[in-house]
Residue, then its C-alpha position, 0 to 999 in steps of 0.5 A: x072497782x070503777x066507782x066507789x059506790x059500784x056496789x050498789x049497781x046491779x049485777x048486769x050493770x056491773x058486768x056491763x063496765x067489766x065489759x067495756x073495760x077489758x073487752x072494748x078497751x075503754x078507760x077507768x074514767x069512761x067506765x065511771x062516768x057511765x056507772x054514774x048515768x046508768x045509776x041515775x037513770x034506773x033511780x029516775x025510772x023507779x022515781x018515775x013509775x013507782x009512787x013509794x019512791x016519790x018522796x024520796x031523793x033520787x040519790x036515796x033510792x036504791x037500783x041494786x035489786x034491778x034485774x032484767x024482767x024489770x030492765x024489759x019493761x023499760x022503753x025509748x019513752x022511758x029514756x026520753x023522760x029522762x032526759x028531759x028531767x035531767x035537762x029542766x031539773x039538773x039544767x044538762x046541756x046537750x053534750x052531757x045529755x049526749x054522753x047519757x044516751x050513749x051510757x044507755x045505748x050501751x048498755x041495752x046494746x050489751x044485753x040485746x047483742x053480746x048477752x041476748x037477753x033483750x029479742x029487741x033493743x030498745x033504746x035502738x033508736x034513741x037519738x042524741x041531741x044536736x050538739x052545737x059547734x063553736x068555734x074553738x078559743x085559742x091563742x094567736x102566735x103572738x100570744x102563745x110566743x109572749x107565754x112561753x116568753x113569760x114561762x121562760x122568765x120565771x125564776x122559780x124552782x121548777x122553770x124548766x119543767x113549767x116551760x117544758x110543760x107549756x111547751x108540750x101543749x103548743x107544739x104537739x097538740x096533746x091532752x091534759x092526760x095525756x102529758x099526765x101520763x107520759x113516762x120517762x121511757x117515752x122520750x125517746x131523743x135519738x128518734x125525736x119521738x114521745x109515746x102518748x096514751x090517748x083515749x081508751x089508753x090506746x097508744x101513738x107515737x108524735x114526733x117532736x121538734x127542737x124546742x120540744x127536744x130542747x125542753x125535755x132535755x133541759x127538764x131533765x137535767x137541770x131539775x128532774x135529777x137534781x130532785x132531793x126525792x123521787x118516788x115515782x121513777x117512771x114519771x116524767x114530770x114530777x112534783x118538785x117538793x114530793x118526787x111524785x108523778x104530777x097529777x092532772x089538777x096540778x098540771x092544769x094549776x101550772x098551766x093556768x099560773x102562767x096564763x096568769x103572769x103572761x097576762x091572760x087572767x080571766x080570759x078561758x084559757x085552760x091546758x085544752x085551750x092550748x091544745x086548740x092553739x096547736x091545732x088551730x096553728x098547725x092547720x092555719x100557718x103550718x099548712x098541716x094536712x087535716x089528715x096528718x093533723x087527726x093523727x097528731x090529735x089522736x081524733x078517731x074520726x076526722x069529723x072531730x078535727x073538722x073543727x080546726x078547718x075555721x079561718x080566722x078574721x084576717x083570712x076572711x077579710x083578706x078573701x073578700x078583697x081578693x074578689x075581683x068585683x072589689x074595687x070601685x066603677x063609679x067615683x064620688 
């Protein structure tokens, strides 16, 4: 089950997400969030064009009874009017009305190609809107050596494993999740690699340095097995007072803790913000080829990694006197 209300999809919808799970390879997550804008797409559009739904909440109208005679009368007006519902009433900005249009595009995919119950798609050519691109917040190296200094100081019971988690974050670059996942097995020391389960649970391999090795190992044997209960034995970070695996929100809690005791309450930084300082790092000082740097990040496209190509204010400072022009011809 993808969604706790999937019942209530239609049949189509349903076997779309099966689809996308088991053949395509997508993650339960991805297969949720698109049940949801599926769902609120066919309540729009019966909200839409039938008058007995106009009084009704959107969230009260049911689409279970969709079938496909319906599903053929839907057109790219149909998708752009939704869009701009969901833009001027729920105030979606222009990446969460992206991935919208990729649930819809999808799904008439499906029918058209793999089912061929559509002649024509048409939500073929429904556009995604032009997302803009900031640049990525991240710690400078100072900054992220005063937060590992800070988690080292801390005197609680789960030092290490708060330090190995920070450390994780801004020497490898990897996702929230992704150290969520990370099984006990994965550590593999004589190689100095990790396993990672990325995107779409597609895995990668990422070699680790010494302070992440060092980390690890002094996790492990100075908290990990000292643990009075453990319960989810492949794991390898676990509660402290359960034994069980960490769950994403606690992990985002310890990484947010120490930001707050190094001093950076308040300031937007988060365990993505530290996948940013790794990246932003490697390319800037380690001087990481932007190739070898995708791979790490595990991006599908290098357009993704694109991003950590921005230089930082000192470099453009520097370039600007670098320019032979800059020194002065005419004394005051």
């Amino acid at each position: 089950m993808f969604h706790k209300n999937e019942k209530d999809l239609p049949e189509l919808v349903r076997q779309y997400l099966c689809y996308i799970t088991t053949i395509k390879n997508r993650s339960t997550k991805t297969a949720e969030a698109y049940a949801i804008d599926l769902r609120n797409f066919f309540r729009f559009y019966k909200y839409n064009k039938k008058s007995k739904y106009k009084d009704l909440p959107l969230c009260e109208i049911k689409i279970s009874d969709i079938k496909i005679n319906l599903i053929k009368k839907m057109t790219l007006l149909d998708a752009y009017e939704y869009l701009n519902f969901v833009m001027k009433k729920n105030n979606n900005s222009a990446k969460s009305r992206a991935r919208k249009i990729s649930s819809i595009r999808g799904f008439f995919k499906y029918l058209t190609v793999n089912l061929k119950l559509l002649d024509e798609n048409p939500m073929e050519n429904l556009e995604i809107p032009s997302i803009k691109k900031s640049l990525p917040k991240y710690l400078s190296i100072d900054e992220s050596k005063s937060l590992l200094e800070k988690t080292a100081q801390n005197n609680s019971a789960t030092k290490y494993r708060d330090y190995c988690i920070i450390t994780l974050f801004l020497n490898c670059g990897m996702r929230v999740s992704e150290l969520h996942n990370i099984k006990f097995k994965d550590f593999k020391l004589k190689e100095g690699n990790l396993k990672l389960y990325g995107k779409g649970n597609k895995e990668r391999i990422v070699y680790i340095n010494d302070a992440c090795v060092d980390a690890i190992k002094s996790y492990i044997e100075k908290e990990r097995k000292n643990l009075k209960k453990i319960v989810d034995k492949d794991a390898l970070f676990l509660a402290s007072k359960t034994g069980k695996k960490l769950g994403i929100r606690q992990i985002q809690k310890i990484v947010e803790n120490a930001l707050n005791a190094a001093g950076f309450f308040g300031m937007g930084y988060s365990p993505h913000k530290l996948r940013h300082t790794a990246a932003t790092l490697l390319y800037q000082h380690g001087k990481v080829d932007i190739l070898v740097l995708k791979e790490l990040l595990g991006h599908e496209n290098v357009g993704t990694t694109e991003i950590y190509t921005h230089v930082s204010n000192k470099m453009l400072k520097e370039a600007v006197f670098k320019n032979p022009l800059s020194k002065e011809f005419i004394k005051s």
